[in-house]
C-alpha positions in Angstrom: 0.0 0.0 0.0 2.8 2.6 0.5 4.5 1.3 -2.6 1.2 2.6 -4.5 1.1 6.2 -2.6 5.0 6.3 -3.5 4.5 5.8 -7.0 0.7 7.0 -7.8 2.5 11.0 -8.2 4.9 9.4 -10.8 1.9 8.2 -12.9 0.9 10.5 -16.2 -1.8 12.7 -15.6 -4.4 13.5 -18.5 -4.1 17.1 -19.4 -7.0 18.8 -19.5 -8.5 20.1 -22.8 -7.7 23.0 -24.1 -10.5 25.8 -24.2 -12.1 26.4 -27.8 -12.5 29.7 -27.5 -11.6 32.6 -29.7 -12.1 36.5 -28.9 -12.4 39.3 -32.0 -12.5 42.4 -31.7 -15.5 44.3 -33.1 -16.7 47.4 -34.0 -19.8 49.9 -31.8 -21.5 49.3 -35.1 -21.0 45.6 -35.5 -21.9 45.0 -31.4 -25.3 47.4 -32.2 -26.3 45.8 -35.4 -25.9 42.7 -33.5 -27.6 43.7 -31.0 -30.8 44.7 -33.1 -31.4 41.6 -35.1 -31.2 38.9 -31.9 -34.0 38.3 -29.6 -34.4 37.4 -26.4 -34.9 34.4 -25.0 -36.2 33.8 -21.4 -35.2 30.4 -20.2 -37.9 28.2 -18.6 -37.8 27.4 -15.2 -37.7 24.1 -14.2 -38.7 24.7 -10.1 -39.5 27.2 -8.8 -37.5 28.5 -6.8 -38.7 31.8 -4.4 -37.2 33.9 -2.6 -38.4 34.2 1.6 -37.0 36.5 3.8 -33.5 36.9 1.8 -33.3 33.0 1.4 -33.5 30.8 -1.4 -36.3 28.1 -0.8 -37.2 25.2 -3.1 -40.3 23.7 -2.6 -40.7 19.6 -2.8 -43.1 17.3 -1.6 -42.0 16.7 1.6 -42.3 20.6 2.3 -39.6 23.5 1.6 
């Protein structure tokens, strides 16, 4: 057993991935045309979750 935690460290580790993500700089112009043709989206809740006296309470069957 302390053979293994001796040489567990020396074992390769996976590197991570690397991010796919690119920034561009763009133009006022660009960002406001942009801006103009998307619309918004309002995502569906899938509990709901209320706020009660500045805490966060989830309702479930077995009360909140």
């Amino acid at each position: 057993m302390q053979l293994l935690a001796l040489l567990l460290p020396l074992l390769p580790v996976p590197s991570a991935p690397a991010a796919a993500v690119t920034f561009h700089r763009i133009s006022a112009a660009t960002y406001a045309q942009a801006q103009r043709t998307t619309q918004s989206v309002k995502v569906p809740t899938t509990f709901p979750v209320k706020a009660l006296n500045g805490q966060l309470v989830i309702p479930t069957t077995a009360g909140p």
